[in-house]
PyMOL Python script that loads the backbone (N, CA, C, O; Angstrom):
from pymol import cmd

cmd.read_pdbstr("""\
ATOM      1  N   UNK A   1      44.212  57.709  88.455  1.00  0.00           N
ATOM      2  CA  UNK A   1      45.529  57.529  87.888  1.00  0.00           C
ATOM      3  C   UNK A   1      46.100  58.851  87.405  1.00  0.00           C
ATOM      4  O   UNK A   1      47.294  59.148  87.369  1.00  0.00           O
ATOM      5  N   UNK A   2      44.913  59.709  86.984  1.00  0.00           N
ATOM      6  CA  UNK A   2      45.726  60.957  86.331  1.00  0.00           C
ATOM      7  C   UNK A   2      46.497  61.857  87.869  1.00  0.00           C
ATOM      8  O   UNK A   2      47.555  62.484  87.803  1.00  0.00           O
ATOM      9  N   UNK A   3      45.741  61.716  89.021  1.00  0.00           N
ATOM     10  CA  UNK A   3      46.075  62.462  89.984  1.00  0.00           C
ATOM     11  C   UNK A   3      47.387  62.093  90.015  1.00  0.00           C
ATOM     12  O   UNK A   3      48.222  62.993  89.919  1.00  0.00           O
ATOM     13  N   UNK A   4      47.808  60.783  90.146  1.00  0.00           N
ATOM     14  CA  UNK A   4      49.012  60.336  90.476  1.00  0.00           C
ATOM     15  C   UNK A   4      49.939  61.095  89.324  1.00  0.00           C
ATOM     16  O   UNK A   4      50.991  61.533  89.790  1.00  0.00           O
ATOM     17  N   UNK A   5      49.784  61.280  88.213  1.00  0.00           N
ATOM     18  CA  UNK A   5      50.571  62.050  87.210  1.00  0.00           C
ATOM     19  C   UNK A   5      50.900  63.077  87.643  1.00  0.00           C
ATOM     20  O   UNK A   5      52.018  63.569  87.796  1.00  0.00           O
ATOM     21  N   UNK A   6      49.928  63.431  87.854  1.00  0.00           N
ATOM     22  CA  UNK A   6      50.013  65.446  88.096  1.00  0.00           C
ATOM     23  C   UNK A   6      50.893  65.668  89.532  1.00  0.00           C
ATOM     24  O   UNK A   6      51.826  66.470  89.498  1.00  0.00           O
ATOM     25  N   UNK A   7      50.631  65.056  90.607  1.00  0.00           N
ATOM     26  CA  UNK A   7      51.354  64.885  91.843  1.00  0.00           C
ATOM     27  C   UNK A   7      53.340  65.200  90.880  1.00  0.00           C
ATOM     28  O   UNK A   7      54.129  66.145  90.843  1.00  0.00           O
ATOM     29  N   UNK A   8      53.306  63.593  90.222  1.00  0.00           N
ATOM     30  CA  UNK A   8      54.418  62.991  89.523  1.00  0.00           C
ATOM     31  C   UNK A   8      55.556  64.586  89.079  1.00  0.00           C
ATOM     32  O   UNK A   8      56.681  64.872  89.490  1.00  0.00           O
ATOM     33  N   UNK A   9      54.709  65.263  88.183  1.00  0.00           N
ATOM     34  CA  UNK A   9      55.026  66.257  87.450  1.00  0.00           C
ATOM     35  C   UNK A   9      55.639  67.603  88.199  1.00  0.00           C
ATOM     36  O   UNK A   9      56.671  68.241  87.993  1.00  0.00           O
ATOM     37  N   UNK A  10      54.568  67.760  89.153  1.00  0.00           N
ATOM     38  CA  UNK A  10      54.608  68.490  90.313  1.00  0.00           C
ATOM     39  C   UNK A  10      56.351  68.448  91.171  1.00  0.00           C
ATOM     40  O   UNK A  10      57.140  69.383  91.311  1.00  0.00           O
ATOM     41  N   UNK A  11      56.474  67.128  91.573  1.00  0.00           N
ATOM     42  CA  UNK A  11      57.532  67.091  91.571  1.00  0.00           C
ATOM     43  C   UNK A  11      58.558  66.828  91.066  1.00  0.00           C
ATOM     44  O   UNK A  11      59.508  67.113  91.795  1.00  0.00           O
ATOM     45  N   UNK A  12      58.815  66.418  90.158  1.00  0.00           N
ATOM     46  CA  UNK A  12      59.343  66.780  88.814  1.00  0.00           C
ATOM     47  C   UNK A  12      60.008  68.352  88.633  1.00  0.00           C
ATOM     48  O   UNK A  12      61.223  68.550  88.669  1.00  0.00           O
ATOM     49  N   UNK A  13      59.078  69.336  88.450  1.00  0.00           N
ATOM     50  CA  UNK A  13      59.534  70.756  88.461  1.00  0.00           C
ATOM     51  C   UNK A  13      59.649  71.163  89.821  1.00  0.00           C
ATOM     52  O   UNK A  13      59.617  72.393  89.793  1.00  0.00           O
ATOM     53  N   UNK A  14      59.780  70.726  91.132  1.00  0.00           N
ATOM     54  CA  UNK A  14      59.831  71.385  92.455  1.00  0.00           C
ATOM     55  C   UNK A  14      61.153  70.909  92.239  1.00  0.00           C
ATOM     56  O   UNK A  14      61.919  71.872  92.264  1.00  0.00           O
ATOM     57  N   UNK A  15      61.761  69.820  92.035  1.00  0.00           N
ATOM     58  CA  UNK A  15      63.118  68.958  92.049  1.00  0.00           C
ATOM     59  C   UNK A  15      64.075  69.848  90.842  1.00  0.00           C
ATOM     60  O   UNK A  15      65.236  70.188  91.069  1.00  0.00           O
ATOM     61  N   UNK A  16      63.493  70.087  89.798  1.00  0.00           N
ATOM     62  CA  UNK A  16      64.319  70.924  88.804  1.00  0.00           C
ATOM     63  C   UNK A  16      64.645  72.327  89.315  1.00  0.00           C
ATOM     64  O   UNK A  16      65.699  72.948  89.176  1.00  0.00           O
ATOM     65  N   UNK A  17      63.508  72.701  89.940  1.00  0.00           N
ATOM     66  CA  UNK A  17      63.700  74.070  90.363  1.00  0.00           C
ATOM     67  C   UNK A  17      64.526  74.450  91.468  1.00  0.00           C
ATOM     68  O   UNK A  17      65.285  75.419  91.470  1.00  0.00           O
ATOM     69  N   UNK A  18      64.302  73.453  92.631  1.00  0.00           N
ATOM     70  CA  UNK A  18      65.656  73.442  93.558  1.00  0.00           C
ATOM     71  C   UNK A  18      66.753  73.229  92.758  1.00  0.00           C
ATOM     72  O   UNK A  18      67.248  74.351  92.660  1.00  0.00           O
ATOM     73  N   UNK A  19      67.637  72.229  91.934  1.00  0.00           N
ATOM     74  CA  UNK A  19      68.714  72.204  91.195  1.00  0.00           C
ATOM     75  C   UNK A  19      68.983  73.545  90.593  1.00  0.00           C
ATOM     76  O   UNK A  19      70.121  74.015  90.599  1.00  0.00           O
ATOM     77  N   UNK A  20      68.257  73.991  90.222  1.00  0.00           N
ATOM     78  CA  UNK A  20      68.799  75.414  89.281  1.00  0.00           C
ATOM     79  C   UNK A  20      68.970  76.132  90.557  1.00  0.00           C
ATOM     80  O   UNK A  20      70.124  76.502  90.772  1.00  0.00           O
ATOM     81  N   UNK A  21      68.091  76.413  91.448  1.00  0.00           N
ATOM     82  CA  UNK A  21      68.306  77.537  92.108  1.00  0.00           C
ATOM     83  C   UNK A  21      69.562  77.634  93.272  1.00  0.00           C
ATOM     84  O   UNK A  21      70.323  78.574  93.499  1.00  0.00           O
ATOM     85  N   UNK A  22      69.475  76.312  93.904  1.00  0.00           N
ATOM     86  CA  UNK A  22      70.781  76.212  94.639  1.00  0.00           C
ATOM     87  C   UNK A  22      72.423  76.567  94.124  1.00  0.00           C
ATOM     88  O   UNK A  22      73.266  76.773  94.998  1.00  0.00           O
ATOM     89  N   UNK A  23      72.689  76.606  93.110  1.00  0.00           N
ATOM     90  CA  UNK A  23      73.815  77.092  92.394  1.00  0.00           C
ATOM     91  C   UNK A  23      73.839  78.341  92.100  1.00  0.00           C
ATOM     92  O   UNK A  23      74.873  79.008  92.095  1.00  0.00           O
ATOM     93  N   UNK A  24      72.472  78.865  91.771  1.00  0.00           N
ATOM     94  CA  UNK A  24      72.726  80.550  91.161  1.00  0.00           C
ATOM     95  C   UNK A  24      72.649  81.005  92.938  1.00  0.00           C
ATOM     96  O   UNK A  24      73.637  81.719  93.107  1.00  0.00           O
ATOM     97  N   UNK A  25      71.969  80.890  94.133  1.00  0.00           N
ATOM     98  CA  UNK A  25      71.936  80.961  95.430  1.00  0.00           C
ATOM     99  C   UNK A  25      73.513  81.212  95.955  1.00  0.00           C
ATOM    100  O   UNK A  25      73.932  82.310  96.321  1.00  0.00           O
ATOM    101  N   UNK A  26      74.192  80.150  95.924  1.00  0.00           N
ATOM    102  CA  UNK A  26      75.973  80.311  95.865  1.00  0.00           C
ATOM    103  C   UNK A  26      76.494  81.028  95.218  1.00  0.00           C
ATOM    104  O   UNK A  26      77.195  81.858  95.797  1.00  0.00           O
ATOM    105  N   UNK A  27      76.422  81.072  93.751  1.00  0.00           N
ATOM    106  CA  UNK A  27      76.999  81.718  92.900  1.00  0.00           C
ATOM    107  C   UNK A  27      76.806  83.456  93.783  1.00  0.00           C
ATOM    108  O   UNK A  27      77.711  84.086  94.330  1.00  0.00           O
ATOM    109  N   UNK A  28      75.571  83.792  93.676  1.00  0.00           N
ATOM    110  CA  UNK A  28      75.253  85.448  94.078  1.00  0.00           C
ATOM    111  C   UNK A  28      75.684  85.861  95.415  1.00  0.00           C
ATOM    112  O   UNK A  28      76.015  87.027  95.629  1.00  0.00           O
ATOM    113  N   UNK A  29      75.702  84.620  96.667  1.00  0.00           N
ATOM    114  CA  UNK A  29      75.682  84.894  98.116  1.00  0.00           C
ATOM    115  C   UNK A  29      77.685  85.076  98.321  1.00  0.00           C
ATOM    116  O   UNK A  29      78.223  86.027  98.888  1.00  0.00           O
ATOM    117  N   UNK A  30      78.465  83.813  97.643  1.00  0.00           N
ATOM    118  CA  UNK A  30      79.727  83.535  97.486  1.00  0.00           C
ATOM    119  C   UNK A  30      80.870  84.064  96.661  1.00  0.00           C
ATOM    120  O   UNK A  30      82.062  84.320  96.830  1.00  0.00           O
ATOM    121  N   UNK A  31      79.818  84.122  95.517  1.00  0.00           N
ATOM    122  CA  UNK A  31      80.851  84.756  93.890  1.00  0.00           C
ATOM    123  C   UNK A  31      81.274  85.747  94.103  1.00  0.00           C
ATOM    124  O   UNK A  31      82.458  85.974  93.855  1.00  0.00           O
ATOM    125  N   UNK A  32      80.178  86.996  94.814  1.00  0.00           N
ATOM    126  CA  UNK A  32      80.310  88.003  94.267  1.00  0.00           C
ATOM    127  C   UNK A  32      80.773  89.084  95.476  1.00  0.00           C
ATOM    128  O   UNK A  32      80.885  90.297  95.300  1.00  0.00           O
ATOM    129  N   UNK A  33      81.023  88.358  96.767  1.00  0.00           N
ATOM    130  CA  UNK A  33      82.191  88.526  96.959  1.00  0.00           C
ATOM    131  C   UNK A  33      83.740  88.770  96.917  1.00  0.00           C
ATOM    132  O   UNK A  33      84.305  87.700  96.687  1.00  0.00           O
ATOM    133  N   UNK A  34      84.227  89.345  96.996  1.00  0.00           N
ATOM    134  CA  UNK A  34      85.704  89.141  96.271  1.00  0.00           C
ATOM    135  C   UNK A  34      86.993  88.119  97.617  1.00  0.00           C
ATOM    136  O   UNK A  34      87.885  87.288  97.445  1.00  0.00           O
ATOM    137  N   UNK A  35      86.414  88.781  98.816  1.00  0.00           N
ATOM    138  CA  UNK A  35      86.972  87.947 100.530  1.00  0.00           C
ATOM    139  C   UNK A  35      86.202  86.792 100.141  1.00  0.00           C
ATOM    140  O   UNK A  35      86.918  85.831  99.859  1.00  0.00           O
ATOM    141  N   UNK A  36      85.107  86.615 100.052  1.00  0.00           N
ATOM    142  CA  UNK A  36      85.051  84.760 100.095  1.00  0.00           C
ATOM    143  C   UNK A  36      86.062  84.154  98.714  1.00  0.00           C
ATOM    144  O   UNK A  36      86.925  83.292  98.883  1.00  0.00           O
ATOM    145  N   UNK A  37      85.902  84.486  98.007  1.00  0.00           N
ATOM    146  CA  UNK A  37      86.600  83.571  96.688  1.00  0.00           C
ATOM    147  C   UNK A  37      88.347  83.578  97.147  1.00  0.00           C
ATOM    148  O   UNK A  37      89.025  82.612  96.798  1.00  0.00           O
ATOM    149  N   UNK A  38      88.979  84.693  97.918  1.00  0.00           N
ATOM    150  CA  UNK A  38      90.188  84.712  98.595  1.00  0.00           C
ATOM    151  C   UNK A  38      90.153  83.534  99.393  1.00  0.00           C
ATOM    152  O   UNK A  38      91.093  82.743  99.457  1.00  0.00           O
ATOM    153  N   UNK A  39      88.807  83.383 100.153  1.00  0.00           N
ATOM    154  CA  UNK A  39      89.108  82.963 101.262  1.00  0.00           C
ATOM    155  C   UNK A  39      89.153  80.916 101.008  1.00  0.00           C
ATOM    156  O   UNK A  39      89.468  80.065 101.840  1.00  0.00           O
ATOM    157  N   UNK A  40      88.805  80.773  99.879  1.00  0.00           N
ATOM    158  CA  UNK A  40      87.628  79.842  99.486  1.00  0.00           C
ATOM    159  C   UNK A  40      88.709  79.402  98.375  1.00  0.00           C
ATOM    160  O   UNK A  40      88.715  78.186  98.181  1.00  0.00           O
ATOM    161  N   UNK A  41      89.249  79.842  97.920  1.00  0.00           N
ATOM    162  CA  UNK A  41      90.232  79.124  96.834  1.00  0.00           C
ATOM    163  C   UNK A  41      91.626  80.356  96.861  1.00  0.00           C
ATOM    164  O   UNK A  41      92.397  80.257  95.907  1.00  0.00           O
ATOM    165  N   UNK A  42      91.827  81.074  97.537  1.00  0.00           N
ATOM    166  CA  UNK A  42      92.747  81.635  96.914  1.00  0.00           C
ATOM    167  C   UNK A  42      94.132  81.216  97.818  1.00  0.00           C
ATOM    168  O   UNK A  42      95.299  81.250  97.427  1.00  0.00           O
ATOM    169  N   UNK A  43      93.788  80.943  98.713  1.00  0.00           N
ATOM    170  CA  UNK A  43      94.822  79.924  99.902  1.00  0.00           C
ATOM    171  C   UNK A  43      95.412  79.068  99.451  1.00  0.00           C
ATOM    172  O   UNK A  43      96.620  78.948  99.657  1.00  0.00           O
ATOM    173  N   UNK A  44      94.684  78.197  98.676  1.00  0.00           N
ATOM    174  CA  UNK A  44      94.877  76.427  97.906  1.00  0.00           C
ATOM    175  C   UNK A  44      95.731  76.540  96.931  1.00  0.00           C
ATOM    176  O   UNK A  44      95.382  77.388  96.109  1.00  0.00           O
ATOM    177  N   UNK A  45      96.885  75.925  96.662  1.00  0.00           N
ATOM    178  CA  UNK A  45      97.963  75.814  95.787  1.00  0.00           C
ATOM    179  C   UNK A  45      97.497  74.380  94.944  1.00  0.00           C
ATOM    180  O   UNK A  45      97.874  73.290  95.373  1.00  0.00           O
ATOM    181  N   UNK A  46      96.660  74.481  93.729  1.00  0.00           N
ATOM    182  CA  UNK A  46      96.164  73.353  93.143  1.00  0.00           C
ATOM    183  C   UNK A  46      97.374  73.062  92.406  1.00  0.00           C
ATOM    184  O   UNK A  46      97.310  71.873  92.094  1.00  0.00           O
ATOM    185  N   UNK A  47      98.465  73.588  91.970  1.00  0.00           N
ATOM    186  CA  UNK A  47      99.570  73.229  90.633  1.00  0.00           C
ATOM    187  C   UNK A  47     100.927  72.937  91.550  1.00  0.00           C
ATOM    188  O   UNK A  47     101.573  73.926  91.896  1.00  0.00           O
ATOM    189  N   UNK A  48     101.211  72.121  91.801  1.00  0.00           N
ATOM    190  CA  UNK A  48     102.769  72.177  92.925  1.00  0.00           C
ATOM    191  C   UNK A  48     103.448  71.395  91.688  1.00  0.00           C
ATOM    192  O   UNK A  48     103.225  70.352  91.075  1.00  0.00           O
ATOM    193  N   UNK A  49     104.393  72.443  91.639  1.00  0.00           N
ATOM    194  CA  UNK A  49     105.515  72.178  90.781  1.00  0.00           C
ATOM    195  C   UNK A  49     106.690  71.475  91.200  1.00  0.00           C
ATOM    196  O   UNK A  49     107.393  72.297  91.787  1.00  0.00           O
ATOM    197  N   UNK A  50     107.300  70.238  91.181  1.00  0.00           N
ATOM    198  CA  UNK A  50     108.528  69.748  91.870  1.00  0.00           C
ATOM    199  C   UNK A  50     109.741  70.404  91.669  1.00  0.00           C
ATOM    200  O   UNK A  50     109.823  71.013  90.603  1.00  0.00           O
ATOM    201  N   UNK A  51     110.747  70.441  92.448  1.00  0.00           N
ATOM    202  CA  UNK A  51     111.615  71.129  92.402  1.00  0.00           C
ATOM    203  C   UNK A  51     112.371  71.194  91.039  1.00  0.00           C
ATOM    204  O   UNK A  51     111.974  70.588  90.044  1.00  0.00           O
ATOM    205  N   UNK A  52     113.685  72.112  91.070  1.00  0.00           N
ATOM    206  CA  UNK A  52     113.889  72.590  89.829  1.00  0.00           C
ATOM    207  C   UNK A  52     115.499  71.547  89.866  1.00  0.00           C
ATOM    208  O   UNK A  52     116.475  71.822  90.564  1.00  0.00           O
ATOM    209  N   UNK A  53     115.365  70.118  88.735  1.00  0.00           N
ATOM    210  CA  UNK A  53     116.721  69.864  89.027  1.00  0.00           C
ATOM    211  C   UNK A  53     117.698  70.491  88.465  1.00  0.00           C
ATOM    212  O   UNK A  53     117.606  71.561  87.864  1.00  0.00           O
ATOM    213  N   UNK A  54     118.844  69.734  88.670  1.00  0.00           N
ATOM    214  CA  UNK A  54     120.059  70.326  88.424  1.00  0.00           C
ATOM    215  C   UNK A  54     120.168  70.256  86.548  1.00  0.00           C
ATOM    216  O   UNK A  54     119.869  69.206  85.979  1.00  0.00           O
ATOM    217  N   UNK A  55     120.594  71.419  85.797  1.00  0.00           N
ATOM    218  CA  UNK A  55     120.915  71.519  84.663  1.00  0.00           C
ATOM    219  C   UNK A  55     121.662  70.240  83.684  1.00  0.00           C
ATOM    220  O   UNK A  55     122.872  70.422  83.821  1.00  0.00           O
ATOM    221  N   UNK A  56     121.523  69.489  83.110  1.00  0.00           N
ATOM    222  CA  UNK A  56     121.960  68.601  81.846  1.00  0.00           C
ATOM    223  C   UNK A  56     123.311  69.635  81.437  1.00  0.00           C
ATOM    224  O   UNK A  56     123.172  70.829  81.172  1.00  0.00           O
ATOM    225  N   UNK A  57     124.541  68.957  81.447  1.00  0.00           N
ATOM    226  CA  UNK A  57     125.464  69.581  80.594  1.00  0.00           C
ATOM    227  C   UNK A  57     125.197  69.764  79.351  1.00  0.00           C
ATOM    228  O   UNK A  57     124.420  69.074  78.692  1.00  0.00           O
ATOM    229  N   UNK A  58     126.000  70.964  78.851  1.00  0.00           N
ATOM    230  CA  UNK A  58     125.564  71.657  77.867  1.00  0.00           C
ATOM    231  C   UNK A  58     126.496  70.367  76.586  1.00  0.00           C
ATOM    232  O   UNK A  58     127.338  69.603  77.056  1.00  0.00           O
ATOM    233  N   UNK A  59     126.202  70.337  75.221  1.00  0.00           N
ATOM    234  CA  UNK A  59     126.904  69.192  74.422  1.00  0.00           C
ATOM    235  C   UNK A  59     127.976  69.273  74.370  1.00  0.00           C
ATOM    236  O   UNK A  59     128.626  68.233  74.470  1.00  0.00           O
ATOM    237  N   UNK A  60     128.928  71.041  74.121  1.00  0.00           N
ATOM    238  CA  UNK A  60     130.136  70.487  74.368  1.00  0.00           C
ATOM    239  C   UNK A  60     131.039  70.538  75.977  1.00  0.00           C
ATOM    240  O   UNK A  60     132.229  70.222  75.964  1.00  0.00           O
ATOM    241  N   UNK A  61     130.569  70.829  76.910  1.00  0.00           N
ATOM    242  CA  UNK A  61     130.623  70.203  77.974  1.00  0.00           C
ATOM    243  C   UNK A  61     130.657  68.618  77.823  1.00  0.00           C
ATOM    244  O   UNK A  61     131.794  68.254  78.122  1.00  0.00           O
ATOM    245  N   UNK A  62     130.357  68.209  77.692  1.00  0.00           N
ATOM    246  CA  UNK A  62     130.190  66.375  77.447  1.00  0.00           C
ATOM    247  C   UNK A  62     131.072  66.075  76.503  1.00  0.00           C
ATOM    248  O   UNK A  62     131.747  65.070  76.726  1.00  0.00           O
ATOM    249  N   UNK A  63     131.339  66.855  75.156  1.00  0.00           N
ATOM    250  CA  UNK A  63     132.588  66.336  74.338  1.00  0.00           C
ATOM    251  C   UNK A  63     134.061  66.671  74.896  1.00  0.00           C
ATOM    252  O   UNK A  63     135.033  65.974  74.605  1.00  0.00           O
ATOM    253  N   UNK A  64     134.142  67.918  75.809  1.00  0.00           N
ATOM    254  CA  UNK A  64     135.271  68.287  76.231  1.00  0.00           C
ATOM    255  C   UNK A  64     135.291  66.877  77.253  1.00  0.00           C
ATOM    256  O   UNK A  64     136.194  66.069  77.036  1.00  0.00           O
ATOM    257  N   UNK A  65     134.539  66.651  78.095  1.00  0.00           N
ATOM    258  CA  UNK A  65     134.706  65.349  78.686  1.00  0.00           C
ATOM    259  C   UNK A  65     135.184  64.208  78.857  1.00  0.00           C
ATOM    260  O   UNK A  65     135.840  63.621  79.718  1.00  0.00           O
ATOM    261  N   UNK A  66     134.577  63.926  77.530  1.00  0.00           N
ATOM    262  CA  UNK A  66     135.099  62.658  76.585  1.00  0.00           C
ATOM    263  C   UNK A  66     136.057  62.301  76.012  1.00  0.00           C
ATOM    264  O   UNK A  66     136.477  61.156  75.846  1.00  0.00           O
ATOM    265  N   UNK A  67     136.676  63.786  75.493  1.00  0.00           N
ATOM    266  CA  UNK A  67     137.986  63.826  75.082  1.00  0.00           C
ATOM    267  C   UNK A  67     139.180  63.735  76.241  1.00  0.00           C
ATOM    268  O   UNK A  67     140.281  63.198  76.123  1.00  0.00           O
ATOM    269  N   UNK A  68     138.627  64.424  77.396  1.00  0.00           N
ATOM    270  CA  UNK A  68     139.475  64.320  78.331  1.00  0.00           C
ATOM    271  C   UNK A  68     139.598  63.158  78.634  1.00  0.00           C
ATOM    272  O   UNK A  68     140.776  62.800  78.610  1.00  0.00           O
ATOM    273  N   UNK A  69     138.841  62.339  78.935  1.00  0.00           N
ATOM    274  CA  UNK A  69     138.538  60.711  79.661  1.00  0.00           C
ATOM    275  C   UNK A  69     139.699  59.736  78.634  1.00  0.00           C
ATOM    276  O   UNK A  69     140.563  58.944  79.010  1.00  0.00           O
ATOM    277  N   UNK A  70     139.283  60.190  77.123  1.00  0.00           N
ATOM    278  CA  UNK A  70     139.704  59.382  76.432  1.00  0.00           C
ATOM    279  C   UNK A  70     141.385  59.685  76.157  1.00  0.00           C
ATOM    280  O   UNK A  70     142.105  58.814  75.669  1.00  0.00           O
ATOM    281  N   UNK A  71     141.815  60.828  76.481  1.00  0.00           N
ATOM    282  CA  UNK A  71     143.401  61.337  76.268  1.00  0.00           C
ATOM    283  C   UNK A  71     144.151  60.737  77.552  1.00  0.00           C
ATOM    284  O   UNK A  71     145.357  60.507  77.463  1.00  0.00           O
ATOM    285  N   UNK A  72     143.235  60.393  79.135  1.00  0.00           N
ATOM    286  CA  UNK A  72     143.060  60.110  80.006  1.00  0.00           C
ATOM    287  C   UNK A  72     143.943  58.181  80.084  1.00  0.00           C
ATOM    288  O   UNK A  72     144.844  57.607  80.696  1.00  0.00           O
ATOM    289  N   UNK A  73     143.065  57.934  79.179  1.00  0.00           N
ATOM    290  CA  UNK A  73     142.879  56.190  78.749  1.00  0.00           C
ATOM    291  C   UNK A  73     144.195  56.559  77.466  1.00  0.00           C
ATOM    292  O   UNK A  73     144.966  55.607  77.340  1.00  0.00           O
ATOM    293  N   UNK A  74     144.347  57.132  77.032  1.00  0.00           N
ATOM    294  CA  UNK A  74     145.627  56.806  76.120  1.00  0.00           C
ATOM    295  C   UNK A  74     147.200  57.048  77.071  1.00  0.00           C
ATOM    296  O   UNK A  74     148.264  56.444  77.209  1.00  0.00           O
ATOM    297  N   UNK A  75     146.674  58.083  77.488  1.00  0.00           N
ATOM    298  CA  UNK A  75     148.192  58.018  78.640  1.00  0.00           C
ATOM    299  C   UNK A  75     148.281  56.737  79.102  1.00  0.00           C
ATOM    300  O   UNK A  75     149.070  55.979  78.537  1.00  0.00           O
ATOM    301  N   UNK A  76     147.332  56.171  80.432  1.00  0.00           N
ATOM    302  CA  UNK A  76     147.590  55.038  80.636  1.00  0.00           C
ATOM    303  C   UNK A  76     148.048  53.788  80.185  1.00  0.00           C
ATOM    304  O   UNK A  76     148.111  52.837  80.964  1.00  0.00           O
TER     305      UNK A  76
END
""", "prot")
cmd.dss("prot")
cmd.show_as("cartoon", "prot")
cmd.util.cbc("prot")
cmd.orient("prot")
């Protein structure tokens, strides 16, 4: 039974040790590059901004308006 432990453990740290190492592996082969990280994210537009609408009248823009509309409605 203990064999079966030790096997257990064994892989245990073969499994931890691939996880760590596969990332620092990328990190050193990819990172440190400056053409891969161009090539690899610098193309990709992650933030797309929707277009820019049209401006809200300014407040008295809207009162000159109003007044007009309403001097508009008294003539009539």
């Amino acid at each position: 039974m203990s064999y079966l432990g030790r096997v257990k453990g064994v892989l245990e740290i073969s499994k931890f040790g691939l996880y760590v190492s596969i990332p620092i592996f990328l990190m050193c082969t990819l990172a440190n590059n400056t053409e891969n990280i161009q090539k690899f994210m610098g193309n990709r537009c992650y933030i797309v901004y929707p277009p820019e609408a049209p401006r809200p009248q300014s407040p008295e823009e809207l009162r000159e308006m109003a007044r007009e509309f309403a001097r508009k409605k008294n003539i009539n």
